[in-house]
C-alpha positions as CSV (number, residue, x, y, z in Angstrom):
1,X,-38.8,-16.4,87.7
2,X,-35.1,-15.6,88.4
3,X,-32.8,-15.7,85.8
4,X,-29.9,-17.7,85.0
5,X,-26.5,-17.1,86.7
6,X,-24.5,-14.8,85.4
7,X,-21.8,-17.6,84.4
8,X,-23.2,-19.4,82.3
9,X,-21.9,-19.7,79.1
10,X,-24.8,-20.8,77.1
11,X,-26.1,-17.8,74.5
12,X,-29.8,-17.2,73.4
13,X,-30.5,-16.0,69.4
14,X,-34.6,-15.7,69.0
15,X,-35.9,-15.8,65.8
16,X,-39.2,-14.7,65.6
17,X,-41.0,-13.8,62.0
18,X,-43.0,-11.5,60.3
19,X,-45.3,-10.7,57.8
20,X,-46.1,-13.8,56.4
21,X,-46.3,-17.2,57.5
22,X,-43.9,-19.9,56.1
23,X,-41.1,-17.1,55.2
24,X,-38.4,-19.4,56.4
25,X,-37.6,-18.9,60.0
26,X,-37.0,-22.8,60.0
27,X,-34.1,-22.8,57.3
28,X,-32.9,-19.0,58.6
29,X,-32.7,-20.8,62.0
30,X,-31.2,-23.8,60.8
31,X,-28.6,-22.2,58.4
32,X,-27.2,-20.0,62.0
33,X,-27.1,-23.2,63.1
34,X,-25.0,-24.2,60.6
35,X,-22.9,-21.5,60.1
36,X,-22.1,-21.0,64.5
37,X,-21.6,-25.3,64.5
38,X,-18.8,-24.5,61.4
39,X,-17.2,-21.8,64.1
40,X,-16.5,-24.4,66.3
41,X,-19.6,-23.9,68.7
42,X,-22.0,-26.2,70.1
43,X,-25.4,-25.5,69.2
44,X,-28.8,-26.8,70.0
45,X,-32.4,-26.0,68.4
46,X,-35.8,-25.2,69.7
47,X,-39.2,-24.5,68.3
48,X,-41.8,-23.1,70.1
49,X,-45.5,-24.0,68.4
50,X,-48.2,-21.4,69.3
51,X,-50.6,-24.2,68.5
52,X,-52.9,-25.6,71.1
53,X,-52.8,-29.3,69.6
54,X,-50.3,-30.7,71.9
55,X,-48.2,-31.8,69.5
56,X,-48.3,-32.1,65.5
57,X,-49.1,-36.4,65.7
58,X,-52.7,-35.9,65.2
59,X,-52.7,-33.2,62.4
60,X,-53.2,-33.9,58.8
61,X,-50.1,-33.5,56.6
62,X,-52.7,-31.4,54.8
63,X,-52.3,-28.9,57.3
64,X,-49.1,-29.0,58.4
65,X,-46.8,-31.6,56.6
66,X,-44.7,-34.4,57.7
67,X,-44.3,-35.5,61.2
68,X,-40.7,-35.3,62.3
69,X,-39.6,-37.8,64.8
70,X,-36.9,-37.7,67.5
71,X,-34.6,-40.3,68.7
72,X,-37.0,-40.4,72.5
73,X,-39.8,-40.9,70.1
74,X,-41.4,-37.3,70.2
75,X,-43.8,-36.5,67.2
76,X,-42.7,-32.7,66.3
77,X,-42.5,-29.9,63.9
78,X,-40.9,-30.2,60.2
79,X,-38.2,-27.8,61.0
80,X,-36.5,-30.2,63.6
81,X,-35.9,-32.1,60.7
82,X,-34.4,-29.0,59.2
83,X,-32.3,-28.6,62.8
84,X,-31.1,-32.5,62.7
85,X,-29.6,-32.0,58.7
86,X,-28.0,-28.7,59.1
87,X,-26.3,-29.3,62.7
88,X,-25.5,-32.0,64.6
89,X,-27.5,-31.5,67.0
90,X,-30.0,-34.4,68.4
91,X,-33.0,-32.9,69.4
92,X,-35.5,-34.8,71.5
93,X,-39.1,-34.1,73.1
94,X,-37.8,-31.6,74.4
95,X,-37.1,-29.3,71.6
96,X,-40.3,-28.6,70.6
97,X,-43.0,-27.2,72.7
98,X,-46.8,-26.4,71.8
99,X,-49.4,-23.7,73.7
100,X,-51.0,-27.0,74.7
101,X,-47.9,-28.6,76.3
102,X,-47.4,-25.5,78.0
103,X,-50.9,-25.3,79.4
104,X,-51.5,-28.9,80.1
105,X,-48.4,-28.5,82.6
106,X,-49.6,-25.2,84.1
107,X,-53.2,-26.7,84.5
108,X,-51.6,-30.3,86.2
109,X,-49.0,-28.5,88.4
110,X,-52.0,-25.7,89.6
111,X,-54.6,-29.6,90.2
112,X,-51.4,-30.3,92.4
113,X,-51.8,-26.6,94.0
114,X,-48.1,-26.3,93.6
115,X,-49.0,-22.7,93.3
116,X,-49.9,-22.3,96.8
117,X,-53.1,-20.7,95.8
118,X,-52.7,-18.1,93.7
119,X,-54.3,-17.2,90.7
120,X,-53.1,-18.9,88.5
121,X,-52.3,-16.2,85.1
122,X,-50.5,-15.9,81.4
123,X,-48.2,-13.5,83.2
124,X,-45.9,-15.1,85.3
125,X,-47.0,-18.2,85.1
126,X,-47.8,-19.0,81.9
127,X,-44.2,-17.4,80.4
128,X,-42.1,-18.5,83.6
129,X,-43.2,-21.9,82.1
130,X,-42.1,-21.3,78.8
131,X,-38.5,-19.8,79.7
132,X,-38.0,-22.5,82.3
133,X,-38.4,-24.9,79.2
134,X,-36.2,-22.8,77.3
135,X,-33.2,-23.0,79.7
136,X,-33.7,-26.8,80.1
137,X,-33.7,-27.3,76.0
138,X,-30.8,-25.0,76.1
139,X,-28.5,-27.4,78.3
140,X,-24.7,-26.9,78.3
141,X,-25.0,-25.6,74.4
142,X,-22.3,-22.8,73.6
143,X,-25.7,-21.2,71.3
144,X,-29.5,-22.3,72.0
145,X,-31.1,-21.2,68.6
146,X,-34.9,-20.5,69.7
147,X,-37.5,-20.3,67.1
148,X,-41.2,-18.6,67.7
149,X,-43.7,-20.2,65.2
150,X,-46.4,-18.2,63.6
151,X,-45.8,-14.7,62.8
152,X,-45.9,-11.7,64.8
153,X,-49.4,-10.3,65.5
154,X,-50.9,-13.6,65.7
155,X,-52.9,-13.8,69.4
156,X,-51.6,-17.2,69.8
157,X,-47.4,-15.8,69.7
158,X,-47.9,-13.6,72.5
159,X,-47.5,-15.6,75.6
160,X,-44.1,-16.8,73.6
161,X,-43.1,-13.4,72.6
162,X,-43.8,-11.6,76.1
163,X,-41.8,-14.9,77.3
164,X,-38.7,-14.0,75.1
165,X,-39.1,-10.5,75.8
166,X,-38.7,-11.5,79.6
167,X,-35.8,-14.0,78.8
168,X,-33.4,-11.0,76.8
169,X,-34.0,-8.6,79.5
170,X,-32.5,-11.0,82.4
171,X,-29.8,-12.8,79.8
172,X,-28.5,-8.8,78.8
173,X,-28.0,-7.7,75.4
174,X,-24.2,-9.9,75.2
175,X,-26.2,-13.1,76.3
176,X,-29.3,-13.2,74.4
177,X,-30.5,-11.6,70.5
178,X,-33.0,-11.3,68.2
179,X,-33.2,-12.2,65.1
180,X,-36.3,-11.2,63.1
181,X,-37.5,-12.4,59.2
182,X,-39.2,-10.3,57.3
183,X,-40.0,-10.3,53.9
184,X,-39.6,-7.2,51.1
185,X,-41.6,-8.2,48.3
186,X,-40.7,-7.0,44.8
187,X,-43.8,-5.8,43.2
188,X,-44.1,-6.1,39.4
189,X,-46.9,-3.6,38.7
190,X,-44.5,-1.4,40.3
191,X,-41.4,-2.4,38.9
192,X,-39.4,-1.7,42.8
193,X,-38.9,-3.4,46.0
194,X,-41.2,-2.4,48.8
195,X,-40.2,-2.1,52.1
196,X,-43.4,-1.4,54.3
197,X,-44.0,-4.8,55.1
198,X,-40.9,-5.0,57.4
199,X,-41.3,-1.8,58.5
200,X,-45.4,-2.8,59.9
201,X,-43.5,-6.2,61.3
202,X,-41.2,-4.4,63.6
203,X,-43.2,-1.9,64.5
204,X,-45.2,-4.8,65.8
205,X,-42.0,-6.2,67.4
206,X,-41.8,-2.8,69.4
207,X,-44.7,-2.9,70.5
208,X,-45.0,-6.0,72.2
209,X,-41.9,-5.1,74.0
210,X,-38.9,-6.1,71.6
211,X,-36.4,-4.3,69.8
212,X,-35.2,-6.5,66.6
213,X,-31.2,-6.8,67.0
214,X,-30.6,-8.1,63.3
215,X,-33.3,-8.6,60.8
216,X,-32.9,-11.3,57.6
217,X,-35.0,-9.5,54.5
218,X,-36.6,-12.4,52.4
219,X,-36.2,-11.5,48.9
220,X,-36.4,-12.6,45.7
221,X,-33.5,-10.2,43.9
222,X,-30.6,-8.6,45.6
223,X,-31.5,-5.4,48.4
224,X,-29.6,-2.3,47.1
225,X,-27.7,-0.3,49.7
226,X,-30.4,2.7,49.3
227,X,-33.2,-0.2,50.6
228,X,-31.0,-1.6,53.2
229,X,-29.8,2.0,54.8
230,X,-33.8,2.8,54.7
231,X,-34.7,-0.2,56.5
232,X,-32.2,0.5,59.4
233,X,-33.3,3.6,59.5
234,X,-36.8,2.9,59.7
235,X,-36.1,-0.3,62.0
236,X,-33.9,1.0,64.4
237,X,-31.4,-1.4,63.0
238,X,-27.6,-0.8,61.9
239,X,-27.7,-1.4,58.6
240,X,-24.8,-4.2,58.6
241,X,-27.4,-6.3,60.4
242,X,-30.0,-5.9,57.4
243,X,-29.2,-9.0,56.0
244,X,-30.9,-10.2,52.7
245,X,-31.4,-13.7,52.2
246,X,-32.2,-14.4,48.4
247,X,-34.3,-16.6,47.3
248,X,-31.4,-19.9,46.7
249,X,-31.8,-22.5,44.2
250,X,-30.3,-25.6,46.8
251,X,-31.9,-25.1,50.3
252,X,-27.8,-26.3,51.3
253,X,-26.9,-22.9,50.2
254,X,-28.2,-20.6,52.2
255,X,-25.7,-21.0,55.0
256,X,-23.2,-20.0,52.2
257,X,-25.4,-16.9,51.2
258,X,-25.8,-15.8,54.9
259,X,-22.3,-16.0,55.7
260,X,-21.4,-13.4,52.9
261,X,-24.1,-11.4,54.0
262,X,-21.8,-11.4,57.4
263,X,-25.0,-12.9,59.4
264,X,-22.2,-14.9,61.6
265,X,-19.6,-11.9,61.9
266,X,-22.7,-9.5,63.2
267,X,-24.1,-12.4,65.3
268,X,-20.7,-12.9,67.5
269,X,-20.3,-9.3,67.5
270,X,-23.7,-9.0,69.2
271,X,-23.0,-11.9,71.7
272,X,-19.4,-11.2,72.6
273,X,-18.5,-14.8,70.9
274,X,-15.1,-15.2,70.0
275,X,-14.2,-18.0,67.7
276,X,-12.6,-18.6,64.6
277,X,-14.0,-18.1,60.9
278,X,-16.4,-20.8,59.9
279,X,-15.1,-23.4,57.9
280,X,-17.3,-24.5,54.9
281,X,-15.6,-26.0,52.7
282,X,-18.5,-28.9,53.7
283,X,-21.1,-26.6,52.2
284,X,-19.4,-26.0,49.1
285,X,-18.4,-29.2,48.0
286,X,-22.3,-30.2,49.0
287,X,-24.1,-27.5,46.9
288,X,-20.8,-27.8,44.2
289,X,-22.0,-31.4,43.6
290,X,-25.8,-30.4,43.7
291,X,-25.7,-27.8,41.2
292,X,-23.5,-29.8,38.4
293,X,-24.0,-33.7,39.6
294,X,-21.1,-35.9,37.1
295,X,-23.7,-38.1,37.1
296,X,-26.1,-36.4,35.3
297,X,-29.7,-37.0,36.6
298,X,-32.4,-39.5,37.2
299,X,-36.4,-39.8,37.7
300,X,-37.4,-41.0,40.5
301,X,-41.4,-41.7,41.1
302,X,-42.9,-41.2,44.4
303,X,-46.4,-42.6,44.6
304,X,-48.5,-41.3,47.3
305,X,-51.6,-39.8,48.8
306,X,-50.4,-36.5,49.9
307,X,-48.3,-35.2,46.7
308,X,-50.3,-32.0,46.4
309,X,-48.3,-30.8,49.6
310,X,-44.5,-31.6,49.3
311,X,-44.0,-30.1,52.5
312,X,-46.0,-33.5,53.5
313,X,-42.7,-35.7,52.8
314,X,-39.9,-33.4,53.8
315,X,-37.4,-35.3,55.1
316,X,-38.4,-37.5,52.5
317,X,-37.8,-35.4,50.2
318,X,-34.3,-34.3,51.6
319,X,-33.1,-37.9,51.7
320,X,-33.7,-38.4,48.0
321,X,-31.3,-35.6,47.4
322,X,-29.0,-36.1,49.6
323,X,-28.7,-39.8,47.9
324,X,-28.4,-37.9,45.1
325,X,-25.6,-35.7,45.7
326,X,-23.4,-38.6,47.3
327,X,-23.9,-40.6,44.2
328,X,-23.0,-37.6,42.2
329,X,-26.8,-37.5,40.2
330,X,-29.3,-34.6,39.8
331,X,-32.5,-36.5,41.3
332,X,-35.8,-35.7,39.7
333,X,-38.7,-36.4,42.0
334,X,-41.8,-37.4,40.2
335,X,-45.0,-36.8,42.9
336,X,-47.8,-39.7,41.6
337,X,-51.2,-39.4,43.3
338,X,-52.1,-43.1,44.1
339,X,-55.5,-42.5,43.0
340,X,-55.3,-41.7,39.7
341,X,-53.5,-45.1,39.4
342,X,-56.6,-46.7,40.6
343,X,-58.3,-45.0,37.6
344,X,-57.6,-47.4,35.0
345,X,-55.4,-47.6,32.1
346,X,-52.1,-48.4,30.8
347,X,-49.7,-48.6,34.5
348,X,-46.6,-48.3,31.9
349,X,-47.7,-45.4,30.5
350,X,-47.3,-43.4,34.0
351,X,-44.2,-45.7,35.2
352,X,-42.1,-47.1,32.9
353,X,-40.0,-44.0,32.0
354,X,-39.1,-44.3,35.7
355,X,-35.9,-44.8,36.9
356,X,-37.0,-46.0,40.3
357,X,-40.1,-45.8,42.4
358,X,-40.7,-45.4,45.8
359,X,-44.0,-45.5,48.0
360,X,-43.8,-43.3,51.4
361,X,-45.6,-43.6,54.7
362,X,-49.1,-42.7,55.3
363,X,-52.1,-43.5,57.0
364,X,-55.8,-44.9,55.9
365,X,-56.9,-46.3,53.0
366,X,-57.5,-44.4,50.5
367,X,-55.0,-44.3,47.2
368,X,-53.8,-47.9,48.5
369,X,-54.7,-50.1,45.9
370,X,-53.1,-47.3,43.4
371,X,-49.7,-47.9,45.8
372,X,-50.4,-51.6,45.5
373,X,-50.3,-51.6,41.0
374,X,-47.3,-49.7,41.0
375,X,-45.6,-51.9,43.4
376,X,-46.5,-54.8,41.7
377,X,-45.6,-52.8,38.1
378,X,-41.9,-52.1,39.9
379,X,-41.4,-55.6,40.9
380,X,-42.5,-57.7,38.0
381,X,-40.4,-55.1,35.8
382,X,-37.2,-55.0,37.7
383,X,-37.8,-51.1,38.2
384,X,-35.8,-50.7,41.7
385,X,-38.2,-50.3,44.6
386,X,-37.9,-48.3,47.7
387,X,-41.6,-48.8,50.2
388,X,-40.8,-46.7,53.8
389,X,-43.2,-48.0,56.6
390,X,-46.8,-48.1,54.5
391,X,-45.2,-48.8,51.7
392,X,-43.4,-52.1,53.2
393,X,-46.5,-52.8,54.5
394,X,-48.1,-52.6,51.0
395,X,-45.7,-54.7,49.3
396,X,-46.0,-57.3,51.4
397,X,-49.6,-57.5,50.6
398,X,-48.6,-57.2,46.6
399,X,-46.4,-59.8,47.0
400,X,-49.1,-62.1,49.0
401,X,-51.6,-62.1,47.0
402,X,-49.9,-61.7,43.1
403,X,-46.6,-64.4,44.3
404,X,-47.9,-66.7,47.0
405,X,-51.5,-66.8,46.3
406,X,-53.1,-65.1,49.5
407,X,-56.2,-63.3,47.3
408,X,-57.9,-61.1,49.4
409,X,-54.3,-60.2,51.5
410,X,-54.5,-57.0,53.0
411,X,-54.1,-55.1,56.1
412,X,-56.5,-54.5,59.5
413,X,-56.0,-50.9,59.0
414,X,-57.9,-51.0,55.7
415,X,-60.7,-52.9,57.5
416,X,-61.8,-55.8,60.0
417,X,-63.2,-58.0,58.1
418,X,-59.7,-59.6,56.2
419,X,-59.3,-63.0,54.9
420,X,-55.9,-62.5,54.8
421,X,-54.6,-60.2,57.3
422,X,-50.8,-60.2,56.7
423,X,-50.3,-57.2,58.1
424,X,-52.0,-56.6,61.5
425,X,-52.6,-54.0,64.6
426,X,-49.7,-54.3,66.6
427,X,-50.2,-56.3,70.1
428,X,-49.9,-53.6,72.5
429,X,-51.3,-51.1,70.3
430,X,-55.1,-53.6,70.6
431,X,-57.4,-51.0,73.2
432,X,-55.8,-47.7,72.3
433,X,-58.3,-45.2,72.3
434,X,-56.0,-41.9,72.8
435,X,-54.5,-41.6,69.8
436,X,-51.5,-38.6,70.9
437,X,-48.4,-40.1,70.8
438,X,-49.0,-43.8,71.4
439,X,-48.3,-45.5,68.5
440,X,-44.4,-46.9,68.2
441,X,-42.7,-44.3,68.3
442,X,-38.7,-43.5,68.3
443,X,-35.2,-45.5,67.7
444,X,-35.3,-49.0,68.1
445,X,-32.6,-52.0,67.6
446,X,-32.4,-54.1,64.4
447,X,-30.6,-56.5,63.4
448,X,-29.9,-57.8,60.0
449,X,-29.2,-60.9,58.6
450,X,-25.7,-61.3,57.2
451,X,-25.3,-61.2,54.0
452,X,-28.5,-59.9,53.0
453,X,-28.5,-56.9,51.0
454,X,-29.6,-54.8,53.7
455,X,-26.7,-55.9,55.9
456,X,-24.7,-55.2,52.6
457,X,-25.9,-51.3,52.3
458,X,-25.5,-51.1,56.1
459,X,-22.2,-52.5,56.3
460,X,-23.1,-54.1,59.4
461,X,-25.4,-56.4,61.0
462,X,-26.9,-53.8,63.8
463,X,-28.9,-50.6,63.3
464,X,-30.5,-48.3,65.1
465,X,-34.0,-46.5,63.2
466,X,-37.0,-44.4,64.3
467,X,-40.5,-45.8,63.7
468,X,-44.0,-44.2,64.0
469,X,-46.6,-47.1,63.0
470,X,-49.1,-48.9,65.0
471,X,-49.3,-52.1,62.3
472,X,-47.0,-54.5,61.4
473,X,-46.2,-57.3,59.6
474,X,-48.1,-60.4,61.2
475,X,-45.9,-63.7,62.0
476,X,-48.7,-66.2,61.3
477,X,-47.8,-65.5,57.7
478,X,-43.9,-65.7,58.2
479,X,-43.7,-68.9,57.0
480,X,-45.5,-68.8,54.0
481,X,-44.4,-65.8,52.6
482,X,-40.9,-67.1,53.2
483,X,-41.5,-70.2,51.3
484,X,-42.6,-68.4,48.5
485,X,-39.7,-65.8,48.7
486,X,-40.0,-63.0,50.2
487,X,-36.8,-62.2,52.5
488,X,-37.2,-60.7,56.1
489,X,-33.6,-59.3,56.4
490,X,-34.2,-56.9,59.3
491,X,-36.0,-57.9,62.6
492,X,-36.1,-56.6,66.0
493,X,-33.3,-57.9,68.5
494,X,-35.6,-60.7,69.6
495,X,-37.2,-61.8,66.5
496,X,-40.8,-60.6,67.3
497,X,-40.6,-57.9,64.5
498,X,-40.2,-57.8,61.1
499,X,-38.0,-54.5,60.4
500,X,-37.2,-55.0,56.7
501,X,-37.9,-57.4,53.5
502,X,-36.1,-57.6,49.9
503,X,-36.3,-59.9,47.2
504,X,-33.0,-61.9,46.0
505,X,-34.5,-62.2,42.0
506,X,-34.9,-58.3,41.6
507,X,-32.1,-55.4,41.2
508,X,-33.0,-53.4,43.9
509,X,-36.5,-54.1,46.2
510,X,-36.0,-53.3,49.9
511,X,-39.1,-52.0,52.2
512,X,-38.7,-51.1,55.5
513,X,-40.8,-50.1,58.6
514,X,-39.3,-47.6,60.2
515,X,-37.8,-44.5,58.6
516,X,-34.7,-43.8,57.4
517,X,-35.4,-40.2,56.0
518,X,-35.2,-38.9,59.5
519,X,-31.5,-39.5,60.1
520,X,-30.1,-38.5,56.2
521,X,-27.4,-35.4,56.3
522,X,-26.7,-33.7,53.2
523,X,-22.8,-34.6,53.8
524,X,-23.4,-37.6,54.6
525,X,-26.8,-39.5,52.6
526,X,-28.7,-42.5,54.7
527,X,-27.0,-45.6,53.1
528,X,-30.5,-46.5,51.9
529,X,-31.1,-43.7,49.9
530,X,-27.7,-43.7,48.4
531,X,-28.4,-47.6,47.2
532,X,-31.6,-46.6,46.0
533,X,-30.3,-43.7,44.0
534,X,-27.3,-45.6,42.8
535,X,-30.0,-48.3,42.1
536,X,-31.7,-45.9,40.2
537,X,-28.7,-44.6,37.7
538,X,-27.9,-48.9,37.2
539,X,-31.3,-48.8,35.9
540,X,-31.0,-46.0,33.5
541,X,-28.0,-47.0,32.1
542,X,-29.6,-50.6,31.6
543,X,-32.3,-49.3,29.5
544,X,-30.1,-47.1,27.7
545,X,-30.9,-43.4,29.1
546,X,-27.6,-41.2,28.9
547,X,-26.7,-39.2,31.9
548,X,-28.9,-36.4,30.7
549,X,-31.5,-37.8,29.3
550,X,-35.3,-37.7,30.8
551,X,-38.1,-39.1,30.0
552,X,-42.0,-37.8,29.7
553,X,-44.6,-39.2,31.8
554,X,-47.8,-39.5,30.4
555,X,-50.0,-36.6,31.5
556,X,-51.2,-37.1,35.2
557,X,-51.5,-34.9,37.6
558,X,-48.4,-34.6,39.7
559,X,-46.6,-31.9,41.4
């Protein structure tokens, strides 16, 4: 496969990772990213999955958290969601390939014999297919920040890593770098900082081909100037591109702790990039308002089915803090495992020292009748209330059956036999049997109703939000539930769809379908997150919680 012209401006950093899995290529990535976007570049994202799944939409969160979800609809890998919050970059289907994307192309195009019958092979084929995806993510970008998943030595990297390899030897060493995190553990028993580890990962790197051009030393303390001359020398690295990244207490700081480390200066260096010094005054004034809120700080319970796993509500997670630093509070997220709600005992005990609650998305049945008390316990005690796709779906049920008298409410998904099913399978979801990326997926029109308090947070009357459901909110019951309440502020353009309900009688309940996490900044928090959390501090100054004050659960097992 030939290469790109010569020309063309766009520049390729590679970050690949080493010794351990989940070392934080993701944020590394995102935080150059960051820091290039500040210099005035333009900068896109991609993440290439060694996984054979074709995408992440039929894993369990279990194994590999939260499904991040693109404008086009694409169901992809956590860090995108990382990508979208540091940059402005919008990523699409695009952005994130799998093993099993890249096969399932190579397999349809060979059916087609578009190889003119040759044996069909990892190398070329197999890697020309996984650079020419590269150079089509990479656009018109000024920097195309590519990220290998897995670490090195894992069987499943190599078609990716020989693909790289491929990709710096016809960009040249001014058009294309990599960047390679490692990790030097501090050992206690030992009392020092070792540095074998990244020593045995880039002697791994070497031997598959590539030469490490800067490498980013995960750490949990400072790297002395002894450690970081013996890991250049040892690496083949100059030592001003042994960059330690320490372990930060905001995630929004690392870009800040990378560009002292000169990560940025070494990186335009390396790719003949000239541009001015970043500008972060953004960053500062973000982490400055993290690390000592005015506010104080409030509790906020999220009850759910997957709390063991944070990494299972990411850009859930995210949101709540971004709401939290634009309303100038320190938000303390409470993880409540539905099922022990269903256990019995006193609700208040678990949920009144809350200062709001919110129920996630999910999928299945289990832990939903835990989702359903504390729902009921937020509304009938004025605690705001936040429910995101499931948990709209779920407080719709709570409000059938407890406020308009529907006993047995509940939804198809939880099973067939329903008396009354007020939320239901979506139309054309009715004879799915594939289940890869065919639910409703992606941005979609809504419009609100003026003068609701959704069009109030909004500060308009149309939005534009990503879904990923396959149920919904069944219009045989509009009516009723209307009568006795219940507000649908948010519907699609034609009315079909019910996008969002509230209640007028309560401080602060709003559910929604789709999902607003996906599209919160850390400069700039999703407006429904910032109500919530505002919301949230109304609520503990009604009670008559200071700014600094928190409360203690009862014990429960939460994380």
């Amino acid at each position: 496969m030939g290469s790109r012209s010569a020309g063309h401006r766009t520049k390729y950093l590679l970050v690949t990772g080493g010794v351990v899995s989940s070392i934080g290529k993701g944020l590394t990535s995102a935080s150059i990213g960051a820091l290039m976007e500040a210099r005035g570049l333009t900068v896109t994202h991609m993440k290439l999955d060694p996984y054979i799944n074709v995408d992440p939409g039929t894993m369990s969160p279990y194994q590999h958290g939260e499904v991040y979800v693109t404008d086009d609809g694409a169901e992809t890998d956590l860090d995108l969601g990382h990508y979208e919050r540091f940059t402005s970059a919008r990523l699409t289907r695009n952005h994130n390939v799998t093993t099993g994307r890249i096969y399932e192309t190579v397999i349809s195009k060979e059916r087609r014999g578009e190889y003119l019958g040759a044996t069909v092979q990892v190398i070329p084929h197999i890697t020309d297919e996984i650079k020419r995806r590269i150079y089509a993510a990479a656009g018109d970008a000024d920097i195309a920040i590519i990220e290998i998943g897995g670490t090195v030595g894992d069987i499943e990297s190599l078609p990716f890593l020989e693909a790289i390899r491929q990709l710096k030897v016809e960009q040249g060493a001014q058009n294309a770098m990599s960047v390679h995190v490692t990790l030097v553990p501090h050992i206690p028993t030992a009392g020092e900082m070792k540095t074998k580890p990244t020593q045995h990962s880039v002697r791994e790197m070497r031997e598959i081909g590539i030469q490490p051009d800067l490498l980013v030393c995960r750490c949990d303390r400072n790297i002395t100037q002894s450690l970081k001359e013996k890991i250049a020398l040892f690496s083949n690295v100059p030592v001003d591109r042994v960059i330690p990244a320490v372990d930060v207490s905001c995630i929004y700081e690392l870009p800040i702790a990378l560009h002292l480390e000169g990560i940025d200066t070494q990186i335009a260096e390396q790719l003949n990039i000239w541009s001015r010094q970043p500008d972060m005054s953004k960053w500062e004034e973000t982490v400055e308002r993290f690390k000592n809120p005015p506010q104080g700080k409030v509790r906020i319970g999220v009850v759910g089915k997957y709390v063991h796993l944070k990494d299972s509500y990411k850009s859930l997670h995210e949101a709540l803090v971004h709401g939290g630093i634009a309303g100038g509070v320190s938000v303390h997220l409470e993880y409540i495992d539905s099922t022990h709600l269903e256990r019995g005992g006193s609700l208040a005990s678990h949920l009144e020292h809350l200062d709001a609650i919110l129920v996630p998305g999910g999928f299945g049945d289990r832990g939903v009748e835990g989702k359903i008390s504390a729902i009921r316990y937020a509304r009938e005690h004025k605690i705001p209330f936040f429910g995101i796709c499931l948990g709209m779906q779920l407080a719709v049920i709570e409000y059938a059956r407890n406020v308009c008298g529907l006993e047995g409410a509940s939804s198809v998904e939880f099973g067939e036999k329903v008396t009354h099913p007020v939320i239901d399978l979506m139309p054309d979801q009715r004879g799915i049997e594939r289940k890869g990326g065919t639910m409703r997926l992606g941005a979609y029109p809504c419009k609100l109703t003026p003068g609701s308090r959704a069009a109030e947070i909004y500060g308009t009357n149309e939005i534009s939000e990503r879904h990923r459901h396959r149920f919904e909110f069944n219009n045989d019951y509009r009516a009723q539930l209307t009568a006795g309440g219940l507000v649908l502020s948010g519907t699609s353009p034609d009315d079909r769809l019910v996008e969002i309900i509230e209640l007028r009688d309560h401080p602060h309940f709003i559910g929604c379908q789709f999902h607003p996490e996906f599209k919160s900044h850390p400069h700039e928090a999703h407006p429904l997150f910032s109500s919530f959390v505002r919301a949230a501090i109304a609520r503990r100054e009604s009670v008559g919680r200071g700014p600094r004050e928190t409360a203690e659960a009862a014990p429960l097992e939460m994380h």
